[in-house]
PDB file of N, H, CA, C and O in Angstrom:
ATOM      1  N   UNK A   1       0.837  -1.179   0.000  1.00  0.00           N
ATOM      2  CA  UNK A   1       0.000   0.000   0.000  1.00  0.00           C
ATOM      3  C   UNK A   1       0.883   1.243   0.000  1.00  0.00           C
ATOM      4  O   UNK A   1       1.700   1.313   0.918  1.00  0.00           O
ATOM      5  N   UNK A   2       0.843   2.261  -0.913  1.00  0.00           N
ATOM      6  H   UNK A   2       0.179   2.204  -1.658  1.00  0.00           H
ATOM      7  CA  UNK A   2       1.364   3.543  -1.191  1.00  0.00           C
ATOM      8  C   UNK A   2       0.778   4.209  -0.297  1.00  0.00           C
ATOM      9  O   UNK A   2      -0.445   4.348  -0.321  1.00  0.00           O
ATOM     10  N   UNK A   3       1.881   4.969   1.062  1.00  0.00           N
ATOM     11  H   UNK A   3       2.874   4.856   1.081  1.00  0.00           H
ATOM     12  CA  UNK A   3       1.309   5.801   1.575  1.00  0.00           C
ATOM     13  C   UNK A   3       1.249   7.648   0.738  1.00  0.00           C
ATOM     14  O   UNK A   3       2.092   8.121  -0.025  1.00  0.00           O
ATOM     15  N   UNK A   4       0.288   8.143   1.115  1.00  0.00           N
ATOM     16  H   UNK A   4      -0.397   7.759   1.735  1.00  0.00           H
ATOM     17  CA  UNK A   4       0.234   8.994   0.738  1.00  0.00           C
ATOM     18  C   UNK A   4       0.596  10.605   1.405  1.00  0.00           C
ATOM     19  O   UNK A   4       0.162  11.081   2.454  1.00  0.00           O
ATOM     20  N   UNK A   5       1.488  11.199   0.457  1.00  0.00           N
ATOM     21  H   UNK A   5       1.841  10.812  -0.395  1.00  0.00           H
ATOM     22  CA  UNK A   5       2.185  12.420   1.163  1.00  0.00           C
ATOM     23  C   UNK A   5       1.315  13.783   0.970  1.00  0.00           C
ATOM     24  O   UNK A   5       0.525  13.821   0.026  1.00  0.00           O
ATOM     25  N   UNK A   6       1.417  14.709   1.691  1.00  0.00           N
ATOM     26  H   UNK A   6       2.059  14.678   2.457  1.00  0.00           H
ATOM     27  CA  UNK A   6       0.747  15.747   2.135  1.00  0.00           C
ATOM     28  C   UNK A   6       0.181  16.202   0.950  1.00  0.00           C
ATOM     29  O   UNK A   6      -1.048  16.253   0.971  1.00  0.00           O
ATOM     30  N   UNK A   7       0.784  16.582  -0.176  1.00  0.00           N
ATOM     31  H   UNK A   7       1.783  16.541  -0.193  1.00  0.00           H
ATOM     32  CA  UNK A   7       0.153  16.848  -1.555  1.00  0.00           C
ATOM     33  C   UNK A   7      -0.042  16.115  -2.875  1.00  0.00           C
ATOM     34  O   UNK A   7      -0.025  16.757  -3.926  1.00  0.00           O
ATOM     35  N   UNK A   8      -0.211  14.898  -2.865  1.00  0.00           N
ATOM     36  H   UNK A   8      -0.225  14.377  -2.011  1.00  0.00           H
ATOM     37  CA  UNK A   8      -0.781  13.601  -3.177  1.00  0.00           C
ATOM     38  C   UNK A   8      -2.190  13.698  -3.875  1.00  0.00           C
ATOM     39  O   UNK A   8      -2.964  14.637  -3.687  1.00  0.00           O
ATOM     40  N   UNK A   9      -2.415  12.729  -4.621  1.00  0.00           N
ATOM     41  H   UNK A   9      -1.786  11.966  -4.774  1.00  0.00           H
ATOM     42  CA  UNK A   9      -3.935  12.570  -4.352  1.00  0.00           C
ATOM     43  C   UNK A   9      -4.338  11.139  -4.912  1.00  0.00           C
ATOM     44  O   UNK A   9      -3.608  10.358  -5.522  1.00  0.00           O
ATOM     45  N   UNK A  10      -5.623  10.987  -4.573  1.00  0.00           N
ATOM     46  H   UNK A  10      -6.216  11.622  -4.078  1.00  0.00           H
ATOM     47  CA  UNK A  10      -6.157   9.674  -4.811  1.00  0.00           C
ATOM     48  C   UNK A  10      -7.436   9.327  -5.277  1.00  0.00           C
ATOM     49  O   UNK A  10      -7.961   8.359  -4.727  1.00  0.00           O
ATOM     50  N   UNK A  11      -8.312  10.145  -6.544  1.00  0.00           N
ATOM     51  H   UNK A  11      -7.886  10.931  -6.991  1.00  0.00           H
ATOM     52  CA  UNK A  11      -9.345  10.070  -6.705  1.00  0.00           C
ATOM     53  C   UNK A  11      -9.930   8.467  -6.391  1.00  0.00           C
ATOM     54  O   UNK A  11     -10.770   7.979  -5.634  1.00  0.00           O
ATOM     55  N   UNK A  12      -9.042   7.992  -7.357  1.00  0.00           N
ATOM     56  H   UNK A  12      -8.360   8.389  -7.971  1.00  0.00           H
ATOM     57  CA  UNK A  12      -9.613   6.287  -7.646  1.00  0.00           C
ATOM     58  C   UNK A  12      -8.987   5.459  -6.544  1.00  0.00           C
ATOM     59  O   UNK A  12      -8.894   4.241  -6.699  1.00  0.00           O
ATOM     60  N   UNK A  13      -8.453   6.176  -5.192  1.00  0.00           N
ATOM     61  H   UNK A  13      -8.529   7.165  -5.065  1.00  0.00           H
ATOM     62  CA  UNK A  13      -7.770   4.763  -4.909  1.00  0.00           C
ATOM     63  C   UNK A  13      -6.595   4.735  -5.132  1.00  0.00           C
ATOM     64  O   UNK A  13      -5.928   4.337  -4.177  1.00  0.00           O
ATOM     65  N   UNK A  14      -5.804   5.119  -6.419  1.00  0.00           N
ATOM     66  H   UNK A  14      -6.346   5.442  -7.195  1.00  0.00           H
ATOM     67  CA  UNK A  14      -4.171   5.105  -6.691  1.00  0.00           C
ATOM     68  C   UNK A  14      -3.641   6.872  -6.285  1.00  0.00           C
ATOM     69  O   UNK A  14      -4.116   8.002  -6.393  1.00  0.00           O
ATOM     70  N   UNK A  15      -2.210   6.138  -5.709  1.00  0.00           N
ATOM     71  H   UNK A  15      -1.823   5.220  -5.622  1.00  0.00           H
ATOM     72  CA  UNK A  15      -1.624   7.518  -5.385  1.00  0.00           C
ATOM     73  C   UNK A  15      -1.051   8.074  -7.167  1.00  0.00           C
ATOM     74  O   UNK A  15      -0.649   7.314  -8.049  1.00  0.00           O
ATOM     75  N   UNK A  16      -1.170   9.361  -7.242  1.00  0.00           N
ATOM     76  H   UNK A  16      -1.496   9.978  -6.526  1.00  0.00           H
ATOM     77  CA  UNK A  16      -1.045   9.818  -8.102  1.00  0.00           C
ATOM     78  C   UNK A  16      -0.034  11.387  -7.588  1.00  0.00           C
ATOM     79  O   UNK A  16      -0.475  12.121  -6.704  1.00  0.00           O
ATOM     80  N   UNK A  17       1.174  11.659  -8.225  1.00  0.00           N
ATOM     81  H   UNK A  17       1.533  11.063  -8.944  1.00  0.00           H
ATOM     82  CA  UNK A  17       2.098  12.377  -7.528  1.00  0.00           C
ATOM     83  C   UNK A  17       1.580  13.278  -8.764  1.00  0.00           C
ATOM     84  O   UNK A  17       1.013  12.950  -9.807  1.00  0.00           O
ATOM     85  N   UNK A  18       2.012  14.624  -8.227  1.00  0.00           N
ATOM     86  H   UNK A  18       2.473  14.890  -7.380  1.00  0.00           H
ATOM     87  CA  UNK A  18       1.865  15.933  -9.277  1.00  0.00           C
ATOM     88  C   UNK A  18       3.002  16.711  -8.474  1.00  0.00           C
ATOM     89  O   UNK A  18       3.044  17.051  -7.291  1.00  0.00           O
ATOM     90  N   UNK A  19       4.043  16.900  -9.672  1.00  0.00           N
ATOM     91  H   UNK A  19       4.010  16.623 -10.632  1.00  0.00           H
ATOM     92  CA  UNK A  19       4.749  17.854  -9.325  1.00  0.00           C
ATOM     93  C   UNK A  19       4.231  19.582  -9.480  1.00  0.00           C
ATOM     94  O   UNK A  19       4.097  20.263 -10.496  1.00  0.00           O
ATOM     95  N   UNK A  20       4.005  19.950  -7.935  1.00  0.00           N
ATOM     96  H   UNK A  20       4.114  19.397  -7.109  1.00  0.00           H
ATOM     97  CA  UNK A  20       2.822  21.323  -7.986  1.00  0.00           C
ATOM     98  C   UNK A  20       4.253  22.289  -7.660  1.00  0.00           C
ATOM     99  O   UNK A  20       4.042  23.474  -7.914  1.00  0.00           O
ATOM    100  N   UNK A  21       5.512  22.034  -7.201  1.00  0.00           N
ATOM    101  H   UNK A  21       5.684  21.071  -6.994  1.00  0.00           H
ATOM    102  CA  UNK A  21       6.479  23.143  -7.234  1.00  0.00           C
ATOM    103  C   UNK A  21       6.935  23.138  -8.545  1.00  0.00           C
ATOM    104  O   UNK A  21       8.007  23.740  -8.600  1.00  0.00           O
ATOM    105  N   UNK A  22       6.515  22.642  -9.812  1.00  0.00           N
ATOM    106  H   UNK A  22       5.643  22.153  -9.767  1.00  0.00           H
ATOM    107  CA  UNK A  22       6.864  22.616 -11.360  1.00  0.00           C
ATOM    108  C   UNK A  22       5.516  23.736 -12.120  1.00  0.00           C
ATOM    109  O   UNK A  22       5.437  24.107 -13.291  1.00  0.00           O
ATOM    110  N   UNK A  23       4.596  24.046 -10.968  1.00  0.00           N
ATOM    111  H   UNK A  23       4.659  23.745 -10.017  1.00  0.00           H
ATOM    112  CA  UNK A  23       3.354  24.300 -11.682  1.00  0.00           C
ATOM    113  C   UNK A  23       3.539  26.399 -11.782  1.00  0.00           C
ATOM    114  O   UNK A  23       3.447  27.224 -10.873  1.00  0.00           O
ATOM    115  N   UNK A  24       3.728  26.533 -12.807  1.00  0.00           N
ATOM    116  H   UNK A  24       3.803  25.862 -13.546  1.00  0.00           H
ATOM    117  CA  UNK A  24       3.719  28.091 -12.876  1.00  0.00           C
ATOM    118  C   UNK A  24       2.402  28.627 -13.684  1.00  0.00           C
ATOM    119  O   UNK A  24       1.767  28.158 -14.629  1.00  0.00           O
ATOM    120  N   UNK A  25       2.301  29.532 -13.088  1.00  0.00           N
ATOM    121  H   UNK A  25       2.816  29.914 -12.321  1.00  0.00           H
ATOM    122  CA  UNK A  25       0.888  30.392 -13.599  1.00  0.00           C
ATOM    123  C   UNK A  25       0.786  30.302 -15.287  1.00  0.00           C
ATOM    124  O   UNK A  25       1.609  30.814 -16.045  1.00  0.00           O
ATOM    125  N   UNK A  26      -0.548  29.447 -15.752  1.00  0.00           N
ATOM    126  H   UNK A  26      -1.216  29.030 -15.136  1.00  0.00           H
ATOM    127  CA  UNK A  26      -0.783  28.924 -17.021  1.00  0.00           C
ATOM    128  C   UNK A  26      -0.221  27.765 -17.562  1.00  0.00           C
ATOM    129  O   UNK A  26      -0.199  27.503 -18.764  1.00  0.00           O
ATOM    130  N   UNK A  27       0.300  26.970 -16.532  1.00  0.00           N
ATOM    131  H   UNK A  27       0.282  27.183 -15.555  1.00  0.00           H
ATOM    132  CA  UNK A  27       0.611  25.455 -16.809  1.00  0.00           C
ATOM    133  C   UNK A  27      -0.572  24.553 -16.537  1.00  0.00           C
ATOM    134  O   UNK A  27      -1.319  24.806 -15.592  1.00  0.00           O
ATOM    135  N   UNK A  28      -0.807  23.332 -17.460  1.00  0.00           N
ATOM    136  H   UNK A  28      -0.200  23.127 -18.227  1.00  0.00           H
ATOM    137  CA  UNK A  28      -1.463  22.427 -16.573  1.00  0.00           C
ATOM    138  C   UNK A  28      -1.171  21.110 -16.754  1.00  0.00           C
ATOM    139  O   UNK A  28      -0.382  20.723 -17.617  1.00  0.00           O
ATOM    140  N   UNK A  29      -1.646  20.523 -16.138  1.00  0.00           N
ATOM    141  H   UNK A  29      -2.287  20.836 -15.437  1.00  0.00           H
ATOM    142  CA  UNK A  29      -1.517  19.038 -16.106  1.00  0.00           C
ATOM    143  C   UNK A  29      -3.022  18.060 -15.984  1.00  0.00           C
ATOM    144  O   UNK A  29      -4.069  18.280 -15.376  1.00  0.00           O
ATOM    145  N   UNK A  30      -2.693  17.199 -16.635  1.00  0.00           N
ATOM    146  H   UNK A  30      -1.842  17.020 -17.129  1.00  0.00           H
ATOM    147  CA  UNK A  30      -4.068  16.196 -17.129  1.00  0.00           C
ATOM    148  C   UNK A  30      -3.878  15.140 -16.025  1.00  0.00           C
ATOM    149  O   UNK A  30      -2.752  14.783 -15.677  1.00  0.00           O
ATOM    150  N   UNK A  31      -4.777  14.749 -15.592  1.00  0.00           N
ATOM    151  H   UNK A  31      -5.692  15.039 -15.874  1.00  0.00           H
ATOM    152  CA  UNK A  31      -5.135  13.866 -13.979  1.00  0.00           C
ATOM    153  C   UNK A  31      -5.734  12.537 -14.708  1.00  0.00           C
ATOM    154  O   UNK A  31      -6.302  13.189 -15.584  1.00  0.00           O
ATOM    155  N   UNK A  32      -5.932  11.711 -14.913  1.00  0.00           N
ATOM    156  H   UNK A  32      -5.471  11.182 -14.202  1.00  0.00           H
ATOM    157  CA  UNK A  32      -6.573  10.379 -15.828  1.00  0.00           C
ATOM    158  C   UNK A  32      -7.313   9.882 -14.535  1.00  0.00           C
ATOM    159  O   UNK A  32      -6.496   9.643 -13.646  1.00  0.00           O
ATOM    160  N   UNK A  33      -8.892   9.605 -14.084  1.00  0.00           N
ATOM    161  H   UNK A  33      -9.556   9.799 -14.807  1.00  0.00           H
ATOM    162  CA  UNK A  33      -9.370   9.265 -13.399  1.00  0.00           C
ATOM    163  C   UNK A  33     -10.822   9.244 -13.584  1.00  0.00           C
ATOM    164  O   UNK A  33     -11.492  10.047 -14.232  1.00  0.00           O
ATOM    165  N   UNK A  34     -11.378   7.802 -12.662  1.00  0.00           N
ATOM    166  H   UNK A  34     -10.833   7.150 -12.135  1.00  0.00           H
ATOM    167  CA  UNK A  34     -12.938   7.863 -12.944  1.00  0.00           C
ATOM    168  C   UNK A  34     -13.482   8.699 -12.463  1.00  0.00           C
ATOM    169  O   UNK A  34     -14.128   9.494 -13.145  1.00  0.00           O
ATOM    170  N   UNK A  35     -13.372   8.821 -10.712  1.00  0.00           N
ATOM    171  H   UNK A  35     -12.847   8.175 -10.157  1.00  0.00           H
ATOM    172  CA  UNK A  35     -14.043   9.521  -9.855  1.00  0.00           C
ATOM    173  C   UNK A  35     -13.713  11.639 -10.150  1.00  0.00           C
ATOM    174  O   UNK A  35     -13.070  12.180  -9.250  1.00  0.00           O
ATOM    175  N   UNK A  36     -14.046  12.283 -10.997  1.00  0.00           N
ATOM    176  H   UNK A  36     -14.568  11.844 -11.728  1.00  0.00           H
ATOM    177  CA  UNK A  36     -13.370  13.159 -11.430  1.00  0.00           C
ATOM    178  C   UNK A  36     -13.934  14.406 -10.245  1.00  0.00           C
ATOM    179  O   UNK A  36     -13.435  15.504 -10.000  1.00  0.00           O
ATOM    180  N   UNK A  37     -14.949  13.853  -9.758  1.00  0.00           N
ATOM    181  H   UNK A  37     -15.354  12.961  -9.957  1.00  0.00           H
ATOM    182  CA  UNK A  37     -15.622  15.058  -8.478  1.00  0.00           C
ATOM    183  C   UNK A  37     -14.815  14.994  -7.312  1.00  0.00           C
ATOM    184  O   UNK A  37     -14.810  15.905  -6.483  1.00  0.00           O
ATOM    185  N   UNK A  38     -13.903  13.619  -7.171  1.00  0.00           N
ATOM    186  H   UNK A  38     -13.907  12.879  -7.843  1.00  0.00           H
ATOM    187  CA  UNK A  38     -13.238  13.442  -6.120  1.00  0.00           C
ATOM    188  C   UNK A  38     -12.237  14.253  -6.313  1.00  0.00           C
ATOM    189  O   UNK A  38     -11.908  15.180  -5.573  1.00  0.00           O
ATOM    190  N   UNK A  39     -11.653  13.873  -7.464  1.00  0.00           N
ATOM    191  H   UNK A  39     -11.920  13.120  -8.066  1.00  0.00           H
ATOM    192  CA  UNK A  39     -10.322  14.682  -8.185  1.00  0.00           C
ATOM    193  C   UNK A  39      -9.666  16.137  -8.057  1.00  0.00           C
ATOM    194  O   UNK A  39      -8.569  16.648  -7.831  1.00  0.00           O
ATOM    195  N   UNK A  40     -11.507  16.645  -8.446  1.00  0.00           N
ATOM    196  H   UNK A  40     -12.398  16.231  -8.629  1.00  0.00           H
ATOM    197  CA  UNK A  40     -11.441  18.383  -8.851  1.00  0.00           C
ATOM    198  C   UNK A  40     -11.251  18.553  -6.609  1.00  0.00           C
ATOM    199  O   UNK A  40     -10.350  19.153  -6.024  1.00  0.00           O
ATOM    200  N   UNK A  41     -12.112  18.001  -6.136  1.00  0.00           N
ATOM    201  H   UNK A  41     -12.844  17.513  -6.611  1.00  0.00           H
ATOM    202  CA  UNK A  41     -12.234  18.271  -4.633  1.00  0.00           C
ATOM    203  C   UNK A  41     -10.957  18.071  -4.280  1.00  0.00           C
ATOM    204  O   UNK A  41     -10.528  19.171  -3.933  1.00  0.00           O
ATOM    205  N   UNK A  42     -10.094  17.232  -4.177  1.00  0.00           N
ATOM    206  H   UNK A  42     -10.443  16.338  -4.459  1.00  0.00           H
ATOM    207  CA  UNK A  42      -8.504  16.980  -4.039  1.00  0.00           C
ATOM    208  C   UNK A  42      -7.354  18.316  -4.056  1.00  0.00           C
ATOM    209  O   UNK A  42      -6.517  18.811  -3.301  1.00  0.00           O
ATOM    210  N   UNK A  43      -8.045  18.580  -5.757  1.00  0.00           N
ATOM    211  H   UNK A  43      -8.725  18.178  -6.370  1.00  0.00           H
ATOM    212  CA  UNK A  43      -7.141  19.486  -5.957  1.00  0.00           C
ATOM    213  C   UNK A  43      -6.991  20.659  -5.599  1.00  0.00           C
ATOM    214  O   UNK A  43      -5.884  21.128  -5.336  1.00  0.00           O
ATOM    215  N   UNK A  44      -8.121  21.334  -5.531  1.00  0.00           N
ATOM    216  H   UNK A  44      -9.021  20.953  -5.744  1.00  0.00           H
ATOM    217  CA  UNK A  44      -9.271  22.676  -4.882  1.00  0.00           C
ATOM    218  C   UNK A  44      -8.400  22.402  -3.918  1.00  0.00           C
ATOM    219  O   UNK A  44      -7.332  22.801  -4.382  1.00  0.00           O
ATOM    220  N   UNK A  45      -8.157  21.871  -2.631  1.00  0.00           N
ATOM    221  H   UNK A  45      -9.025  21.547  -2.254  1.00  0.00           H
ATOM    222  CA  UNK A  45      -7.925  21.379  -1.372  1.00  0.00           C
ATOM    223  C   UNK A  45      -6.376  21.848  -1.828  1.00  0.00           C
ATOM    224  O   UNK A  45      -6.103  23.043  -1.711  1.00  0.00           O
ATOM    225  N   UNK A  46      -5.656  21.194  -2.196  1.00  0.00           N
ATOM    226  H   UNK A  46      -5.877  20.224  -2.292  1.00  0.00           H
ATOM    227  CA  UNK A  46      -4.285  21.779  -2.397  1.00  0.00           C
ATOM    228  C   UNK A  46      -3.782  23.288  -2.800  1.00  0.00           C
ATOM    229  O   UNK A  46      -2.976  24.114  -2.373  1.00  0.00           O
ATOM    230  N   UNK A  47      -4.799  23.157  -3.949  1.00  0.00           N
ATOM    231  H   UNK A  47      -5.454  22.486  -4.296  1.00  0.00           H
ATOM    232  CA  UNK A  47      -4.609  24.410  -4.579  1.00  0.00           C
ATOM    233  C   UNK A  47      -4.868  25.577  -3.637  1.00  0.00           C
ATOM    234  O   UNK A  47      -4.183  26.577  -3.854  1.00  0.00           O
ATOM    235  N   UNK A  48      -5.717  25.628  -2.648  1.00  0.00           N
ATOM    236  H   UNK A  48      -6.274  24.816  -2.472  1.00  0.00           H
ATOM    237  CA  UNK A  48      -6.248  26.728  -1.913  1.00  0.00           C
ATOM    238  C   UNK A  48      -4.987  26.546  -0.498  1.00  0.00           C
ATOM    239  O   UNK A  48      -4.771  27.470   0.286  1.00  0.00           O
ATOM    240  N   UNK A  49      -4.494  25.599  -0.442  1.00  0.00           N
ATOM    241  H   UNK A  49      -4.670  24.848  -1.079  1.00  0.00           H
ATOM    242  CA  UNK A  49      -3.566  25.890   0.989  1.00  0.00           C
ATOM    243  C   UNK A  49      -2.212  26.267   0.284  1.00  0.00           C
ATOM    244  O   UNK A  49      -1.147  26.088   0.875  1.00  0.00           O
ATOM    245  N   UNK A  50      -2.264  26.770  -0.934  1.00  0.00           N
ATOM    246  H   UNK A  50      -3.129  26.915  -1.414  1.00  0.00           H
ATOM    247  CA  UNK A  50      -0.599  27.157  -2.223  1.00  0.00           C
ATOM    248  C   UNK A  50      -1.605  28.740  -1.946  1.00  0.00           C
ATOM    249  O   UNK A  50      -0.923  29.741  -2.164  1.00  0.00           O
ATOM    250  N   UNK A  51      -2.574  28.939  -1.659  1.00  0.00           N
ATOM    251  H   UNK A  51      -3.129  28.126  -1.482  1.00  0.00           H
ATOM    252  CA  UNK A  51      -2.882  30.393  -2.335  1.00  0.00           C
ATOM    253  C   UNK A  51      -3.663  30.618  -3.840  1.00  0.00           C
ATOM    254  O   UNK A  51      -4.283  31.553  -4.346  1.00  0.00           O
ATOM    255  N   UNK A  52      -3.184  28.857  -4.389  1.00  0.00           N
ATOM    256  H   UNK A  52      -2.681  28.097  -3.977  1.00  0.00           H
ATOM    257  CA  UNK A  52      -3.780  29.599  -6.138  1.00  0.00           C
ATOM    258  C   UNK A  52      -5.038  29.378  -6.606  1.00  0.00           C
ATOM    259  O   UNK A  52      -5.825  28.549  -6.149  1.00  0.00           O
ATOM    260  N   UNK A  53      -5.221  30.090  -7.482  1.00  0.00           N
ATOM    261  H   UNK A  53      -4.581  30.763  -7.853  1.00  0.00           H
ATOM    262  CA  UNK A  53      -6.870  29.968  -8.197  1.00  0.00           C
ATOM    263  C   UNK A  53      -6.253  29.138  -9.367  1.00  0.00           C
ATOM    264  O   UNK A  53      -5.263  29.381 -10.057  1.00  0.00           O
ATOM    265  N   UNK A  54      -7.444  27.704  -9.395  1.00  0.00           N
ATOM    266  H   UNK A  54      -8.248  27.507  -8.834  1.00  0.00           H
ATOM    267  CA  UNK A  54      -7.135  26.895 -10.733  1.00  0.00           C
ATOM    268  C   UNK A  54      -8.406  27.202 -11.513  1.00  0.00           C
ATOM    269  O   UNK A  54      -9.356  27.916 -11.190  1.00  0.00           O
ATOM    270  N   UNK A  55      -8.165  26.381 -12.789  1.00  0.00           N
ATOM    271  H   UNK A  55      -7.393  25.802 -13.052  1.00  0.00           H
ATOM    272  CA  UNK A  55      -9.212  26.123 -13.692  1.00  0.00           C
ATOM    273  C   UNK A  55      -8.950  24.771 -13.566  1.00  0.00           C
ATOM    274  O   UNK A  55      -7.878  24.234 -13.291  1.00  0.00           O
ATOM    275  N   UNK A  56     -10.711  23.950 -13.937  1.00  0.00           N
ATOM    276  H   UNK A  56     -11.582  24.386 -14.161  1.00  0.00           H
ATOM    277  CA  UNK A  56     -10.350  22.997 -14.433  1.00  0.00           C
ATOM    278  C   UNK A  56     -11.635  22.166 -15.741  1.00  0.00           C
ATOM    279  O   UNK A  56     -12.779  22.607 -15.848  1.00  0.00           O
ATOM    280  N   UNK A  57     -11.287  21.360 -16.310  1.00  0.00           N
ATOM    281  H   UNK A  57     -10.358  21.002 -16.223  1.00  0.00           H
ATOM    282  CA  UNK A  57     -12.407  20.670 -17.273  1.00  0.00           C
ATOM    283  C   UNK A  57     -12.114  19.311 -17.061  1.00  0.00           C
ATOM    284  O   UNK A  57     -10.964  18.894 -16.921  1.00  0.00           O
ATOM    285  N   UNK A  58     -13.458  18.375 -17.024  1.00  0.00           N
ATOM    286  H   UNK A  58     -14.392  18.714 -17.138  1.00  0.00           H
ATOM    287  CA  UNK A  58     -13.519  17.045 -16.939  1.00  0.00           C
ATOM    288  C   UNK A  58     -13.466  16.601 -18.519  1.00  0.00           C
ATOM    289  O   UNK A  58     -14.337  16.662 -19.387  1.00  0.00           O
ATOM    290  N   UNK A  59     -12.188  16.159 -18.560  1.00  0.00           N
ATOM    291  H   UNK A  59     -11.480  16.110 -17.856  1.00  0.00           H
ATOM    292  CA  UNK A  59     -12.115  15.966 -20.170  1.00  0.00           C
ATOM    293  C   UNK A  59     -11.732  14.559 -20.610  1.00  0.00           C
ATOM    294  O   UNK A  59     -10.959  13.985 -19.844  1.00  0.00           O
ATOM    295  N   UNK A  60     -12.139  13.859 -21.746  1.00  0.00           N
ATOM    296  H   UNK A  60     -12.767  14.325 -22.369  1.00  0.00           H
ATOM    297  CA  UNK A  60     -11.039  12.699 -22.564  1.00  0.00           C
ATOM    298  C   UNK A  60     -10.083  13.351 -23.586  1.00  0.00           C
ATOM    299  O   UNK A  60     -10.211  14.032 -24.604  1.00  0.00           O
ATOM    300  N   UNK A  61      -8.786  12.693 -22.660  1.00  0.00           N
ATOM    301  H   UNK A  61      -8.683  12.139 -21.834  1.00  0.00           H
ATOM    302  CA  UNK A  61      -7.727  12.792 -24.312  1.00  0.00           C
ATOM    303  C   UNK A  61      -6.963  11.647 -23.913  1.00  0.00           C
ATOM    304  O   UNK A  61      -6.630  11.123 -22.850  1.00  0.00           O
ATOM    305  N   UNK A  62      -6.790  11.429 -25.223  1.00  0.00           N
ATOM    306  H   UNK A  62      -7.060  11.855 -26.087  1.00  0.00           H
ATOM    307  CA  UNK A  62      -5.932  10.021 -25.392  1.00  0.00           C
ATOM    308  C   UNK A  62      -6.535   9.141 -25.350  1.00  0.00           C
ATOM    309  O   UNK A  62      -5.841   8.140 -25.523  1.00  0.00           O
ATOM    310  N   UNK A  63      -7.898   8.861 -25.149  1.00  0.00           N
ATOM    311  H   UNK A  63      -8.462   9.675 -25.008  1.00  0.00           H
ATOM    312  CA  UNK A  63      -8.932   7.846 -24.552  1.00  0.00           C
ATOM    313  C   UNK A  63      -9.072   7.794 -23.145  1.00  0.00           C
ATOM    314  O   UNK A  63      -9.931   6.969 -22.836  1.00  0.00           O
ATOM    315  N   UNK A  64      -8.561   8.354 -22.187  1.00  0.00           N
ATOM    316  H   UNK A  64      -7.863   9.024 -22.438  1.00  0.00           H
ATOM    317  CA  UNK A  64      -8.406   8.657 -20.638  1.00  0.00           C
ATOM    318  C   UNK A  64      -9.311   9.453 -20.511  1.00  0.00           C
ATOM    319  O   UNK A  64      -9.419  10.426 -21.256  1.00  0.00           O
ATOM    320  N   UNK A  65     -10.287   9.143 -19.363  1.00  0.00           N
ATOM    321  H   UNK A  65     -10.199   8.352 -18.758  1.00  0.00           H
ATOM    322  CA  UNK A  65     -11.342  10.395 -18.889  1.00  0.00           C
ATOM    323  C   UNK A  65     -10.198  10.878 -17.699  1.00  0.00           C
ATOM    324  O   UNK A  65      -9.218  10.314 -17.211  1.00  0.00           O
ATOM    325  N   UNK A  66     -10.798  12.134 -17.504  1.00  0.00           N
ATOM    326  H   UNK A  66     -11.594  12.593 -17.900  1.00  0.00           H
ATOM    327  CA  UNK A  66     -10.060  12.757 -16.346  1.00  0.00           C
ATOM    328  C   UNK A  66     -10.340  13.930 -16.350  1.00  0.00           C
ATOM    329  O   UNK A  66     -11.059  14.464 -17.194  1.00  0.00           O
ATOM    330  N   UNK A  67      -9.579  14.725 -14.999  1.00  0.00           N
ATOM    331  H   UNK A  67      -8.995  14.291 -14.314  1.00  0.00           H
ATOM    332  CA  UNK A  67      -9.613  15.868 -15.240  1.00  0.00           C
ATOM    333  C   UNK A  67      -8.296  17.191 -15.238  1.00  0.00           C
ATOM    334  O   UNK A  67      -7.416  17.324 -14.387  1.00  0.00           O
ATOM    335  N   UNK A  68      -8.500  17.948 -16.331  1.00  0.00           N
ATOM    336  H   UNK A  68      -9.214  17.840 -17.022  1.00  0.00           H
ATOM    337  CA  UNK A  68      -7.272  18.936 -16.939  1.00  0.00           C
ATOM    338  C   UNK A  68      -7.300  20.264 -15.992  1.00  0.00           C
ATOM    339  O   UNK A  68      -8.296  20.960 -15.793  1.00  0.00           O
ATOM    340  N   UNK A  69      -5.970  20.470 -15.438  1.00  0.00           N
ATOM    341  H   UNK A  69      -5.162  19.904 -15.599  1.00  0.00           H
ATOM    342  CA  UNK A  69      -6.138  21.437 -13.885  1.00  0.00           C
ATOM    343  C   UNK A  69      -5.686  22.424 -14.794  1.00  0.00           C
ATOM    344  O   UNK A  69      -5.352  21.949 -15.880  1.00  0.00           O
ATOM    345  N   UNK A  70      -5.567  23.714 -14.681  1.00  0.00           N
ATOM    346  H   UNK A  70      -5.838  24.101 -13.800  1.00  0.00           H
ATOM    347  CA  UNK A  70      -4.675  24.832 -14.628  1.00  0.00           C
ATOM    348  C   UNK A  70      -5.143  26.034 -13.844  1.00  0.00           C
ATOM    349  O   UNK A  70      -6.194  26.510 -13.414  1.00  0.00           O
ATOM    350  N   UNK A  71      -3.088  26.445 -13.884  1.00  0.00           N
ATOM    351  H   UNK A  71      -2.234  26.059 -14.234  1.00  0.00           H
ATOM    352  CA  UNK A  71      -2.927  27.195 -12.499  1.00  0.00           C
ATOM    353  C   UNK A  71      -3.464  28.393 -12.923  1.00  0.00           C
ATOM    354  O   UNK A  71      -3.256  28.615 -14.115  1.00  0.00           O
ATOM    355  N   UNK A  72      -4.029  29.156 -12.385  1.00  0.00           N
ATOM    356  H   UNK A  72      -4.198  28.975 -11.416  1.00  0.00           H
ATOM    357  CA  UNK A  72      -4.398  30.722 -12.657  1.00  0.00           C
ATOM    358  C   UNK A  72      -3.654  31.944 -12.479  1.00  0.00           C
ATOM    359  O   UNK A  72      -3.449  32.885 -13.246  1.00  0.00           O
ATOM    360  N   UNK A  73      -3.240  31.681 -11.111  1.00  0.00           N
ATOM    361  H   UNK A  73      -3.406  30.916 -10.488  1.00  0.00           H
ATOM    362  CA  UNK A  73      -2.468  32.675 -10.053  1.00  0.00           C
ATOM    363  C   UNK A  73      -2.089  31.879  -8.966  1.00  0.00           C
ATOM    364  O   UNK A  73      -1.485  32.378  -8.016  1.00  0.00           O
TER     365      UNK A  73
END
């Protein structure tokens, strides 16, 4: 079992790492996951204890549902 570290997340169950000290205002990164309400809630949660405002869309690419974050500010 993957424990999970302070800025982590786990929509589905799998730890999923995001490098968020790589994330500069208008970057984003694509999340591949079923549970995508869990996802966006995860991230919101991180994103708001960094200070930043994200965007995000529940999208398929590649054939992967998921959801596509970006940083705002």
């Amino acid at each position: 079992m993957d424990v999970l570290k302070i800025h982590d997340i786990n929509p589905d169950g799998v730890r999923i790492q995001i490098k968020w000290d790589k994330m500069v205002v208008g970057s984003s990164v694509f999340i591949p996951c079923i549970d995508t309400d869990e996802a966006r809630s995860q991230v919101r949660k991180i994103a708001d204890s960094k200070g930043w405002k994200i965007d995000y869309r529940v999208r398929v690419e590649s054939g992967n549902m998921g959801v596509r974050i970006w940083r705002l500010v």
